[in-house]
PyMOL CGO cylinders between C-alpha atoms (Angstrom):
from pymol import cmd
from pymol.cgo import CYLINDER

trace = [
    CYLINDER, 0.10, 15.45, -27.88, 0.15, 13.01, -24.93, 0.3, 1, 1, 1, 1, 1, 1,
    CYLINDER, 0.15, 13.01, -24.93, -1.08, 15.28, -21.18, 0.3, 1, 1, 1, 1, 1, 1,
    CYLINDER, -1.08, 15.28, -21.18, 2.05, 15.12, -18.62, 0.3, 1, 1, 1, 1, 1, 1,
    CYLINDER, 2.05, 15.12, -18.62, -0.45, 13.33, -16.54, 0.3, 1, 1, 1, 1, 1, 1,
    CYLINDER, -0.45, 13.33, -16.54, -1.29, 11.02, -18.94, 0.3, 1, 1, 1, 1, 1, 1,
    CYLINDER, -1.29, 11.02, -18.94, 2.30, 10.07, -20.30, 0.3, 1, 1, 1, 1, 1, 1,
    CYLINDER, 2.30, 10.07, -20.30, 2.64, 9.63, -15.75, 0.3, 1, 1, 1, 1, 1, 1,
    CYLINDER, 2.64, 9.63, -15.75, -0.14, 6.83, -15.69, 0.3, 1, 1, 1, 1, 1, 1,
    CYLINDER, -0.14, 6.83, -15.69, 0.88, 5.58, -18.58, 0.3, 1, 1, 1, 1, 1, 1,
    CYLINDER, 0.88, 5.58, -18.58, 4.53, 4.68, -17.67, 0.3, 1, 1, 1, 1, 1, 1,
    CYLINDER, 4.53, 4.68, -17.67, 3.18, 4.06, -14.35, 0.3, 1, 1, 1, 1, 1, 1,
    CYLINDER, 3.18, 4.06, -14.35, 0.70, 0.99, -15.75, 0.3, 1, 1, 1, 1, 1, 1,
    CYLINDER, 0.70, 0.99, -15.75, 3.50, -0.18, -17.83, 0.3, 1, 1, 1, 1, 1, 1,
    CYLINDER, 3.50, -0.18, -17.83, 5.70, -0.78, -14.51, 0.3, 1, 1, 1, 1, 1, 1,
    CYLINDER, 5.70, -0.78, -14.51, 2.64, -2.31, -12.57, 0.3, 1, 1, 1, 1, 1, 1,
    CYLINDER, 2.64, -2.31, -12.57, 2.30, -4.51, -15.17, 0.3, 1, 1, 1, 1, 1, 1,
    CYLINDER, 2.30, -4.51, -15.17, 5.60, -5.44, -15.46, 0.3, 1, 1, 1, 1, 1, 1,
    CYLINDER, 5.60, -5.44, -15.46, 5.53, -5.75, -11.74, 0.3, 1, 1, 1, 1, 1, 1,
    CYLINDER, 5.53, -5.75, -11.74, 2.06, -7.96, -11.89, 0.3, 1, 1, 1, 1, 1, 1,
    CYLINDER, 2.06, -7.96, -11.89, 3.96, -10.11, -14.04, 0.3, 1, 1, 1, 1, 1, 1,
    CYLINDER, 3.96, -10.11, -14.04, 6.90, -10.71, -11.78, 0.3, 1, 1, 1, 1, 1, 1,
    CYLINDER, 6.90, -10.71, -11.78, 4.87, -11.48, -9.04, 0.3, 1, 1, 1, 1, 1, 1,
    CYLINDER, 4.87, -11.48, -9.04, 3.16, -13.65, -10.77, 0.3, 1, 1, 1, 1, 1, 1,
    CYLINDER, 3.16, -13.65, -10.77, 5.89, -16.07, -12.59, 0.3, 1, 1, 1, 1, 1, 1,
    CYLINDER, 5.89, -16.07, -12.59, 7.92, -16.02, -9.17, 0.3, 1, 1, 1, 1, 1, 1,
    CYLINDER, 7.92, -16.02, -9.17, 4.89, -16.44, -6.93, 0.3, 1, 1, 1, 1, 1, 1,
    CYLINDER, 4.89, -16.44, -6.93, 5.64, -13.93, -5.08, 0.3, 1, 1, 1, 1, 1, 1,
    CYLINDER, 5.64, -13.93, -5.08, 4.23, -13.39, -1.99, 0.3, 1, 1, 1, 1, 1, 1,
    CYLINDER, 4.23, -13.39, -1.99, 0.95, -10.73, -1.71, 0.3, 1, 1, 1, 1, 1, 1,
    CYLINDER, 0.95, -10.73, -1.71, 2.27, -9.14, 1.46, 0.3, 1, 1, 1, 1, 1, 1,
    CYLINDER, 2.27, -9.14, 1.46, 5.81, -8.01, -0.60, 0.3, 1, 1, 1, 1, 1, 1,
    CYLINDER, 5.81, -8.01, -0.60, 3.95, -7.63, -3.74, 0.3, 1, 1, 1, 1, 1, 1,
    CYLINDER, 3.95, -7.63, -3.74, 1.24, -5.06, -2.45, 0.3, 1, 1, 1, 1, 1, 1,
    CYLINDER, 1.24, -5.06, -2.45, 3.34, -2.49, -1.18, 0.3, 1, 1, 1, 1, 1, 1,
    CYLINDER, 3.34, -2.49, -1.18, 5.70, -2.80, -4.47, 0.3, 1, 1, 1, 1, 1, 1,
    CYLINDER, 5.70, -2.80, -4.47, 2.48, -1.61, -5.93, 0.3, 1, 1, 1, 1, 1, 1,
    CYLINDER, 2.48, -1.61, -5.93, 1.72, 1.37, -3.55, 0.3, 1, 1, 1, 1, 1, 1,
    CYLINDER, 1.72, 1.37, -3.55, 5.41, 2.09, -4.01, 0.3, 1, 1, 1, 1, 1, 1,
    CYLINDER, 5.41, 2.09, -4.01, 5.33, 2.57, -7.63, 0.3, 1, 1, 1, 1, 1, 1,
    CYLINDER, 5.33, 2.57, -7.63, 2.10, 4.55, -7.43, 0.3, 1, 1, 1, 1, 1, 1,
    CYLINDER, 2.10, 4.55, -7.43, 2.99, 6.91, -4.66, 0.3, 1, 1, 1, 1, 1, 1,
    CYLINDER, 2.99, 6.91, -4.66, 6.80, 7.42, -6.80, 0.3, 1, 1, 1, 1, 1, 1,
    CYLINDER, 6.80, 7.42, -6.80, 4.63, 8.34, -10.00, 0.3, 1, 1, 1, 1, 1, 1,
    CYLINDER, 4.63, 8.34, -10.00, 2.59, 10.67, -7.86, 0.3, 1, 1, 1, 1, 1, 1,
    CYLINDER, 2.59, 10.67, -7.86, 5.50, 12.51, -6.50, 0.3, 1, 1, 1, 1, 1, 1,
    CYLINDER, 5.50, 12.51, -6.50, 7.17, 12.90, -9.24, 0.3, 1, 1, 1, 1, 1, 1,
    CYLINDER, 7.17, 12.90, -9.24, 3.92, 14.19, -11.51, 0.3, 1, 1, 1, 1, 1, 1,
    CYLINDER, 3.92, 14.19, -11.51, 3.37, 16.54, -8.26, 0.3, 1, 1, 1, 1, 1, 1,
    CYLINDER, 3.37, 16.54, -8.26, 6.89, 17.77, -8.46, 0.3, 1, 1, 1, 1, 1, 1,
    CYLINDER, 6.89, 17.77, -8.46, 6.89, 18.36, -12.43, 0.3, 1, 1, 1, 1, 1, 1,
    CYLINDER, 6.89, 18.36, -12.43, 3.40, 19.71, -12.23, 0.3, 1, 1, 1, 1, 1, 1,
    CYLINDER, 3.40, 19.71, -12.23, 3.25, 21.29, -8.69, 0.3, 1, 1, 1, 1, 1, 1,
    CYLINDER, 3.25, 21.29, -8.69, -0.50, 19.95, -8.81, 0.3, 1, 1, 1, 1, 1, 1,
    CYLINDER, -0.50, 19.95, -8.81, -1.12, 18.10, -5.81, 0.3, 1, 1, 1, 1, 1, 1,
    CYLINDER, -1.12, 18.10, -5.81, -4.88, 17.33, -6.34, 0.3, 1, 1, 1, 1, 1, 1,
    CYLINDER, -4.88, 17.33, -6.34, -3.78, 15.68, -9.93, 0.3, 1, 1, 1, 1, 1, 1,
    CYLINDER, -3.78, 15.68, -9.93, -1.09, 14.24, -8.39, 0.3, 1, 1, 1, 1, 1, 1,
    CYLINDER, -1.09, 14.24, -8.39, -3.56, 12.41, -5.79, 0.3, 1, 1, 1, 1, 1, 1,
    CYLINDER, -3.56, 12.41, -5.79, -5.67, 11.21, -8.78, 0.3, 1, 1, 1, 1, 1, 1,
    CYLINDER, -5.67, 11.21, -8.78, -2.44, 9.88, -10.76, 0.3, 1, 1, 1, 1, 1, 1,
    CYLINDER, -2.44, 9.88, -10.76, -1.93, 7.91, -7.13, 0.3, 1, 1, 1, 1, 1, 1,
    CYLINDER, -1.93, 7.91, -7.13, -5.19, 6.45, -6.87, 0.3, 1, 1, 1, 1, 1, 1,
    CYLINDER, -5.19, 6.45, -6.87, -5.48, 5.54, -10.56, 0.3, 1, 1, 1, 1, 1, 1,
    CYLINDER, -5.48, 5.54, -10.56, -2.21, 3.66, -9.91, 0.3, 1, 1, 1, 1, 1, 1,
    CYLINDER, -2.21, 3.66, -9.91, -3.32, 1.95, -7.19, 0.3, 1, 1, 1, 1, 1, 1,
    CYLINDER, -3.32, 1.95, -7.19, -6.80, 0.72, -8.61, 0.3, 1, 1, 1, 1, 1, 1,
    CYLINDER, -6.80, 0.72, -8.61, -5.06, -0.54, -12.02, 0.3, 1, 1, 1, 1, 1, 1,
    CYLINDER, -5.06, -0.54, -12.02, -2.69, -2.50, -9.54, 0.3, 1, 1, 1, 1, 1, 1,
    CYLINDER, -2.69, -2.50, -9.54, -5.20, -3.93, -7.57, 0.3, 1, 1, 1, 1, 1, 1,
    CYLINDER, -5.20, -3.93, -7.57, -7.33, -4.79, -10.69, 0.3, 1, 1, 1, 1, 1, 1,
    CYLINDER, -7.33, -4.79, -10.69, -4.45, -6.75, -12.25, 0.3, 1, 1, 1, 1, 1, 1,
    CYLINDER, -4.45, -6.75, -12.25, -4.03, -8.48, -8.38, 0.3, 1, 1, 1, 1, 1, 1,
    CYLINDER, -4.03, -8.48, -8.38, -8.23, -9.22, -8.28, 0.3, 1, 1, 1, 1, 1, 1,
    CYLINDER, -8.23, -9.22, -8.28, -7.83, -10.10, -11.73, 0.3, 1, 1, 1, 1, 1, 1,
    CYLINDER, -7.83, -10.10, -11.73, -5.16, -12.70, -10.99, 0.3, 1, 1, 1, 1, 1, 1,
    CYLINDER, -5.16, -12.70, -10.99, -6.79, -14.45, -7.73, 0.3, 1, 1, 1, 1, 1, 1,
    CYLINDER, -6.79, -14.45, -7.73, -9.79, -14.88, -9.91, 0.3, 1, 1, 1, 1, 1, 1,
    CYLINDER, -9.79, -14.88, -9.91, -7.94, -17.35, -11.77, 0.3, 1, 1, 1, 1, 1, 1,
    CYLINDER, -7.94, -17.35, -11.77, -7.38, -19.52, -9.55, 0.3, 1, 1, 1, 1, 1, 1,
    CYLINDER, -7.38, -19.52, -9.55, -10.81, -20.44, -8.90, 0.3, 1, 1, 1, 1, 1, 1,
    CYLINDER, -10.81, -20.44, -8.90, -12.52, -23.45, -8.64, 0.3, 1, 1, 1, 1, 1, 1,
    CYLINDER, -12.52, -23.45, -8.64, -15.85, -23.47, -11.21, 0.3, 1, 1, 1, 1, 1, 1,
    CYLINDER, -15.85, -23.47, -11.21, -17.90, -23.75, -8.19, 0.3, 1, 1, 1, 1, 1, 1,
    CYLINDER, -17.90, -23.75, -8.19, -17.21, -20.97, -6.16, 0.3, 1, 1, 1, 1, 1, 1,
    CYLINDER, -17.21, -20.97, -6.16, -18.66, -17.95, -5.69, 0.3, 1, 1, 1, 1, 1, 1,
    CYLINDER, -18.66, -17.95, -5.69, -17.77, -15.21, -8.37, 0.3, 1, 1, 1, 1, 1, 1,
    CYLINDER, -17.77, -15.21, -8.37, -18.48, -11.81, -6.14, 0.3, 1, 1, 1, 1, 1, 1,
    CYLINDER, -18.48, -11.81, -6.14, -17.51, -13.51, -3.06, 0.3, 1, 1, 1, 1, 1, 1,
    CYLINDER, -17.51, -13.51, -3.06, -14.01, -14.23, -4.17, 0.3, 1, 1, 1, 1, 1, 1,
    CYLINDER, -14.01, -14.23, -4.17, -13.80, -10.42, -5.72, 0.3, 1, 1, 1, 1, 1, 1,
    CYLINDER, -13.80, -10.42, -5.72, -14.81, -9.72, -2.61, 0.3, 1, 1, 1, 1, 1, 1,
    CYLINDER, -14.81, -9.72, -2.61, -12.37, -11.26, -0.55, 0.3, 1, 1, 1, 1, 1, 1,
    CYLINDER, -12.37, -11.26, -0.55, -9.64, -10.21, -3.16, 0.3, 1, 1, 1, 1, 1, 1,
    CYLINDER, -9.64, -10.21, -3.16, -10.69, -6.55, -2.69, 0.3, 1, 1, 1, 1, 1, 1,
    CYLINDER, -10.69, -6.55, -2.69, -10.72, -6.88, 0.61, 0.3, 1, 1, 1, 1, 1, 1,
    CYLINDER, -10.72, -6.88, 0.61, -7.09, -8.74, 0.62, 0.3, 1, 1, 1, 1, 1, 1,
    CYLINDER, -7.09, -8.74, 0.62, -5.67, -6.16, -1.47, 0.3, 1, 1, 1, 1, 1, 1,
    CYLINDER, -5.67, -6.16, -1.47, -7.15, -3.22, 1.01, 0.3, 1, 1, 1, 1, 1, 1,
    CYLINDER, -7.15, -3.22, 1.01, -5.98, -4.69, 3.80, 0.3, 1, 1, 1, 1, 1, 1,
    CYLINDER, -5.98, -4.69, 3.80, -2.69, -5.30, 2.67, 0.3, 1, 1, 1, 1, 1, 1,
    CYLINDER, -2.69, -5.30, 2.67, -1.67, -2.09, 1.52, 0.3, 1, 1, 1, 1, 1, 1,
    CYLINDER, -1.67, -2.09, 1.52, -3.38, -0.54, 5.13, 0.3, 1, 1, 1, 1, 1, 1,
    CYLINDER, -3.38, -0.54, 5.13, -0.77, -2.47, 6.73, 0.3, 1, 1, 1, 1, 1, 1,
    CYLINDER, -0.77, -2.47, 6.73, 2.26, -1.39, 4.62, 0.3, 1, 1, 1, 1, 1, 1,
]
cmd.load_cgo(trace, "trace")
């Protein structure tokens, strides 16, 4: 049988990736799309924290939200590159556009 925490992410990731996939067929832009994401995660959280009354767990089902929906987002800008540009720069720049992003929301 599926964990409370577990069935949490897991509905969670479904949204974020229905979500991702909004944002990307309507090019939506990253500064409304970002704090969709932390939205989602921070409403999974809550809720697993007021099911479970587990606040540490609930953290972790928050930050496990947030680094699947920043994966899909680095995942995404590294298709748009050009075959000459720098691999771990560009992750770089797409973790760092993601970060700052959701700091500012």
């Amino acid at each position: 049988m599926m964990s409370v925490r577990d069935a949490v992410e897991g509905v969670g990731k479904a949204v974020l990736a229905s979500e991702h996939e909004y944002f990307v067929q309507l090019v939506i832009d990253n500064h409304e799309h970002i704090p969709r994401v932390a939205r989602i995660a921070r409403a999974a959280a809550r809720f697993f924290r007021d099911a479970q009354g587990a606040p540490a767990e609930a953290d972790a089902v928050q930050e496990a939200l947030l680094a699947y929906g920043k994966r899909l987002f680095m995942d995404e800008w590294m298709n748009h590159l050009e075959p000459e540009e720098d691999k771990a720069r560009a992750l770089d720049e797409a973790s760092a556009e993601f970060d700052r992003i959701l700091s500012d929301g």
